[in-house]
C-alpha positions as CSV (number, residue, x, y, z in Angstrom):
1,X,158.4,144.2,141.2
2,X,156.1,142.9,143.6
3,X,152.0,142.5,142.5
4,X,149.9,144.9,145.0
5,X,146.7,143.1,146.5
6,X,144.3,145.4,144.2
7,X,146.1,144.1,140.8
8,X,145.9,140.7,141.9
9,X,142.2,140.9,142.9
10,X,141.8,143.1,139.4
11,X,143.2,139.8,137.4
12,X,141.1,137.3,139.2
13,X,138.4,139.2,138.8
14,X,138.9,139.4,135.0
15,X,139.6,136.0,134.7
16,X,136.6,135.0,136.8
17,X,134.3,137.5,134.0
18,X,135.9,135.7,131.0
19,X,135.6,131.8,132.6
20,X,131.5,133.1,133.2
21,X,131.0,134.3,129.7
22,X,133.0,131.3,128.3
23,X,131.1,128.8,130.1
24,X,127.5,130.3,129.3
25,X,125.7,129.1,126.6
26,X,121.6,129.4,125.6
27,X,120.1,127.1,123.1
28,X,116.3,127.3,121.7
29,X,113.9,124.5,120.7
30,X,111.0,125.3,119.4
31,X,107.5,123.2,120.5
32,X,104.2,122.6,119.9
33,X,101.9,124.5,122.6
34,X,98.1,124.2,123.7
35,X,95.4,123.2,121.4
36,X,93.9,126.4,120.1
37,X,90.8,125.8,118.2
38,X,89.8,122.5,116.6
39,X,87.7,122.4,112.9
40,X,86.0,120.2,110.7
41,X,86.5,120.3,106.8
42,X,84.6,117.4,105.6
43,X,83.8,113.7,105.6
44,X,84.1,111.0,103.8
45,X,82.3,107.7,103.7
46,X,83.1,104.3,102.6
47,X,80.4,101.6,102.1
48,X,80.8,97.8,102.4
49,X,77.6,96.1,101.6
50,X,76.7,92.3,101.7
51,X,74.2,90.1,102.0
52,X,73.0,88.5,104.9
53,X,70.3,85.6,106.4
54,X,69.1,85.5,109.9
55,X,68.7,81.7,111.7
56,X,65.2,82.6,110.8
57,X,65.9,82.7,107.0
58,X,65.3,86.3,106.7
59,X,67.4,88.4,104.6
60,X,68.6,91.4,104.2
61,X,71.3,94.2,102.8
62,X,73.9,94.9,105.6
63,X,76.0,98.4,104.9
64,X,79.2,98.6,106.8
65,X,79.8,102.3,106.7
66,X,83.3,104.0,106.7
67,X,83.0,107.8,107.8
68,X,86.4,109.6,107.7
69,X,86.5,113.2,109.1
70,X,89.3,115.7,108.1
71,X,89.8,117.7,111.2
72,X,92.2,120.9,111.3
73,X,93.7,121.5,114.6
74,X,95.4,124.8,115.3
75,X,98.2,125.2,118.3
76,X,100.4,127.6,119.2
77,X,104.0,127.4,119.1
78,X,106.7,127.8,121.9
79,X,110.4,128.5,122.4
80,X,112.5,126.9,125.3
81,X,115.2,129.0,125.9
82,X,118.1,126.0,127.5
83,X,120.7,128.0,129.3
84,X,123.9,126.7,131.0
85,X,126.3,128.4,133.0
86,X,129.0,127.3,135.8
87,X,127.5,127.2,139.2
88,X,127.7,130.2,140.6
89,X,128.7,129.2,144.2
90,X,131.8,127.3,143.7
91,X,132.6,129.8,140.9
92,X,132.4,133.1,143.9
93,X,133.6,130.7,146.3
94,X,136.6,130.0,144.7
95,X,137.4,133.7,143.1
96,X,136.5,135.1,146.8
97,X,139.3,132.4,148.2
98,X,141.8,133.3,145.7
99,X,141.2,136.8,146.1
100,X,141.4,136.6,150.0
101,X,144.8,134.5,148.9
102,X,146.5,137.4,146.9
103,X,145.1,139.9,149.3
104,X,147.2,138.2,152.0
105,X,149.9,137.4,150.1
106,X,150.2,140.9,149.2
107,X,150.4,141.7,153.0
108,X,154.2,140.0,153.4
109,X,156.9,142.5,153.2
110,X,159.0,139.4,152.3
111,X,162.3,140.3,154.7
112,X,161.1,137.7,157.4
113,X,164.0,136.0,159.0
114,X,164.1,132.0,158.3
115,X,163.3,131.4,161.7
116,X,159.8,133.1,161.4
117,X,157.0,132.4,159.9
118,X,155.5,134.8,157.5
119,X,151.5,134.3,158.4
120,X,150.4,136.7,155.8
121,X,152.3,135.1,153.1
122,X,151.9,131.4,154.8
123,X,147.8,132.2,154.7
124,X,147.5,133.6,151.4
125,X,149.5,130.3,149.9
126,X,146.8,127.9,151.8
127,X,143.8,130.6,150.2
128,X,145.2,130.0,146.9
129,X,145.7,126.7,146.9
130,X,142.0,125.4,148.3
131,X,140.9,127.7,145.8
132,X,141.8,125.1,143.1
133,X,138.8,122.9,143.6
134,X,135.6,125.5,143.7
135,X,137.3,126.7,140.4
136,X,137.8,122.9,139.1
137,X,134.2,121.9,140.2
138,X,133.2,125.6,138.4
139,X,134.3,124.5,135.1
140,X,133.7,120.9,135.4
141,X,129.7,121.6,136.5
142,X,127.1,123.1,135.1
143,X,123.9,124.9,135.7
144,X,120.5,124.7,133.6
145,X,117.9,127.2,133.5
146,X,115.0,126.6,131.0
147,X,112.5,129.5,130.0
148,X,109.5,129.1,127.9
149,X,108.4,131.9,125.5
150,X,105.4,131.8,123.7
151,X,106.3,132.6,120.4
152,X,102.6,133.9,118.8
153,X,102.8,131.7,116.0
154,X,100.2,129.0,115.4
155,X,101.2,125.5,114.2
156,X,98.4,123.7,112.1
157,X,97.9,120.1,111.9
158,X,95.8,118.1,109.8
159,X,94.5,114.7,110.8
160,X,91.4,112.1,110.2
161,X,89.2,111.0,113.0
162,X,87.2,107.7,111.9
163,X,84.2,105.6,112.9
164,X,82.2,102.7,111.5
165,X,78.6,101.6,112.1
166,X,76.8,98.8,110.7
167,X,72.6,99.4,109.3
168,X,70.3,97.1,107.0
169,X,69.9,98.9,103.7
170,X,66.0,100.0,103.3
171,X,63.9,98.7,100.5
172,X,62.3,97.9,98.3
173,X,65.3,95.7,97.1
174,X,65.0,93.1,94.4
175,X,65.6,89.8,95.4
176,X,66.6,86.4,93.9
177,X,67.3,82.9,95.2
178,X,68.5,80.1,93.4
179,X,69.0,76.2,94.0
180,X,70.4,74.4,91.0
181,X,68.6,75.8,87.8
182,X,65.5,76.5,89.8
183,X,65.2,80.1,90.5
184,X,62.9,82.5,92.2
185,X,62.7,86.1,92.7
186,X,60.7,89.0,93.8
187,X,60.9,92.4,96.1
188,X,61.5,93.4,99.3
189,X,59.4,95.4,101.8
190,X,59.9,98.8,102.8
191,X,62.0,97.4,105.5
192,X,64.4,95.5,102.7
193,X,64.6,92.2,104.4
194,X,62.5,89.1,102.7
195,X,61.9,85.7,104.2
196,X,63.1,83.0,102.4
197,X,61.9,79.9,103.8
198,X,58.8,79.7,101.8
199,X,60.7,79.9,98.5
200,X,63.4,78.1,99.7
201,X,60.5,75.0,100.1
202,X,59.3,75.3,97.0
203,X,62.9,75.5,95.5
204,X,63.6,71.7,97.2
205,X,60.3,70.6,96.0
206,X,61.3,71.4,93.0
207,X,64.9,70.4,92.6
208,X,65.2,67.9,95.1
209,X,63.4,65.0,94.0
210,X,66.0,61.7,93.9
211,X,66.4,59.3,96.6
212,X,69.9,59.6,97.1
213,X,69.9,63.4,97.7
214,X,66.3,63.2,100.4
215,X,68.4,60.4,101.8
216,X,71.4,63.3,102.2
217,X,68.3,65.8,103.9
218,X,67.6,62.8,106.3
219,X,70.8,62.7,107.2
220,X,71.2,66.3,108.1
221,X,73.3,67.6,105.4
222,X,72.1,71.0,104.6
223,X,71.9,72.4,101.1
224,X,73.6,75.1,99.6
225,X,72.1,77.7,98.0
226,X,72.4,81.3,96.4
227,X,71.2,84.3,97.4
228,X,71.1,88.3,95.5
229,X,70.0,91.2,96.7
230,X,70.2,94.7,94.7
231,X,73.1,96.0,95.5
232,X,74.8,93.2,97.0
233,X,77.2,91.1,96.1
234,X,75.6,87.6,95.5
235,X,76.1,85.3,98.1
236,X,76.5,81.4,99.0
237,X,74.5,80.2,102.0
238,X,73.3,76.7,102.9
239,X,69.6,75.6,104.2
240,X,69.7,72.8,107.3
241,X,67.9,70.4,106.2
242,X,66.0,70.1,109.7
243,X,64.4,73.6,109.1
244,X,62.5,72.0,105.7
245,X,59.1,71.2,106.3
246,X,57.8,67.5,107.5
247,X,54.8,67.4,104.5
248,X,58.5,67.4,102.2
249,X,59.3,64.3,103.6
250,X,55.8,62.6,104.0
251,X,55.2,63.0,100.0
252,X,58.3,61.5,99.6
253,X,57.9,58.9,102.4
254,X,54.1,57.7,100.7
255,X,54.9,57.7,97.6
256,X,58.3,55.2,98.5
257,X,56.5,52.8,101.0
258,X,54.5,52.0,98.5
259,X,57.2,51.0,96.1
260,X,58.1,48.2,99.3
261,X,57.1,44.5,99.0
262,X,57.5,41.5,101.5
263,X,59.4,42.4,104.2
264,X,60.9,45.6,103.7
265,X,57.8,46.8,103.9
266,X,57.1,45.5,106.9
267,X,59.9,47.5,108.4
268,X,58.9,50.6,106.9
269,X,55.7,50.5,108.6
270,X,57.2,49.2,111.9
271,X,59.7,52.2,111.2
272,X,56.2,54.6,110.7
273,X,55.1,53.1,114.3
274,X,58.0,54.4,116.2
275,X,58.9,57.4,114.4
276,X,56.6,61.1,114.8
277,X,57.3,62.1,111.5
278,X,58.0,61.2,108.0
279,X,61.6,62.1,108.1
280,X,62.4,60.0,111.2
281,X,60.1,57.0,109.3
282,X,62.9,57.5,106.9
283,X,65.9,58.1,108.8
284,X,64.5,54.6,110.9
285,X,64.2,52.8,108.1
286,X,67.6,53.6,106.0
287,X,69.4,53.3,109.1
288,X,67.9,49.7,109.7
């Protein structure tokens, strides 16, 4: 029995309905949104202190501070909807050629003579057959649709924002400085910082006394010394010896020309001609 043109268009247009709802498909992803609101819940702080002394010998307590902030961030949460489907235009394309086909076909009343042509049948055949590649390219292709939904749900996220700044501790502070076994101490100003090159010079008066360490000084090697301030580690620093007073030197210098007979002598004082202070009397002389 021979198909009429309305079953065959009936079938393809079944099969056309099953290959679209076979081919569809619609995942979801959820993701984050806008920022919503933004909230601090409270800081923290971290303190680095240590002690430090200016080129000017002043020194003081410098904090290092830490602040952490714990910030609560709210935003709202999406869904993308990911949707894909044949393409639509090869898919009608091809069901509207292969319809058009069986249509045709359905037109023959098959008894043609073999010397004729049966157009109807001839027409269909070619229909059918270029309807092959929309339908190929149909289920080979695809077509995405995305759609975002806003879900109403808030996502929260917790997070730390930081920042450092750097201040001199206020006073008053105690103090101490130390060269050797001599010591000094005291307090601070309201400020916290305390100049140390007046106990500094007392402390090489004191300690400092041989020939062989001023003869270090006139060389320029500096001299170490320590440093605490409340609530500071102590520290290590060193005093240039350039930044000690001349009236250091000229005690020494007097008191060792003295000591000179005969011709050293002689070149001391020719060393006290050409140098401006005691320390480059001494630095001639030693050098000599």
């Amino acid at each position: 029995m021979r198909a009429t043109g309305s079953s065959r268009f009936g079938a393809a247009g079944l099969a056309a309905l099953l290959l679209t709802q076979a081919g569809c498909s619609t995942t979801s992803e959820y993701v984050r949104g806008e920022r919503l609101r933004e909230a601090p819940l409270g800081e923290t702080h971290r303190d680095t202190l240590e002690s430090v002394v200016d080129a000017s010998y002043v020194a003081r307590v410098s904090v290092k501070r830490n602040t952490c902030t714990e910030i609560s961030t709210e935003f709202s949460k999406k869904r993308i909807d990911t949707t894909t489907r044949p393409p639509m235009g090869s898919l009608l394309g091809g069901l509207a050629m292969l319809g058009g086909g069986g249509v045709l076909m359905s037109m023959s009343d098959g008894e043609s003579e073999d010397e004729d042509i049966d157009l109807p049948m001839t027409l269909g055949v070619v229909l059918a057959l270029a309807s092959i590649y929309p339908l190929v390219t149909a289920l080979s292709d695809e077509e995405v649709t995305r759609e975002e939904v806003n879900t109403g749900e808030v996502e929260e996220e917790r997070s730390q924002r930081c920042d450092e700044r750097t201040f001199a501790l206020k006073g008053p502070l105690h103090w101490s400085v130390s060269l050797g076994a001599a010591r000094r101490t005291g307090r601070t100003g309201e400020d916290g910082a305390v100049s140390l090159r007046q106990p500094l010079n007392e402390l090489v008066e004191q300690a400092i006394t041989d020939e062989a360490s001023i003869r270090r000084l006139v060389a320029g090697r500096g001299i170490a010394f320590r440093l605490e301030l409340e609530r500071a580690p102590a520290a290590d620093f060193r005093l240039d010896s350039k930044a000690l007073p001349d009236a250091y030197f000229r005690r020494f210098a007097d008191r060792y020309g003295q000591q000179l007979g005969g011709s050293d002598r002689a070149r001391f004082e020719n060393c006290e001609l050409i140098g401006k202070s005691a320390r480059e009397t001494l630095e001639c002389y030693w050098s000599q």
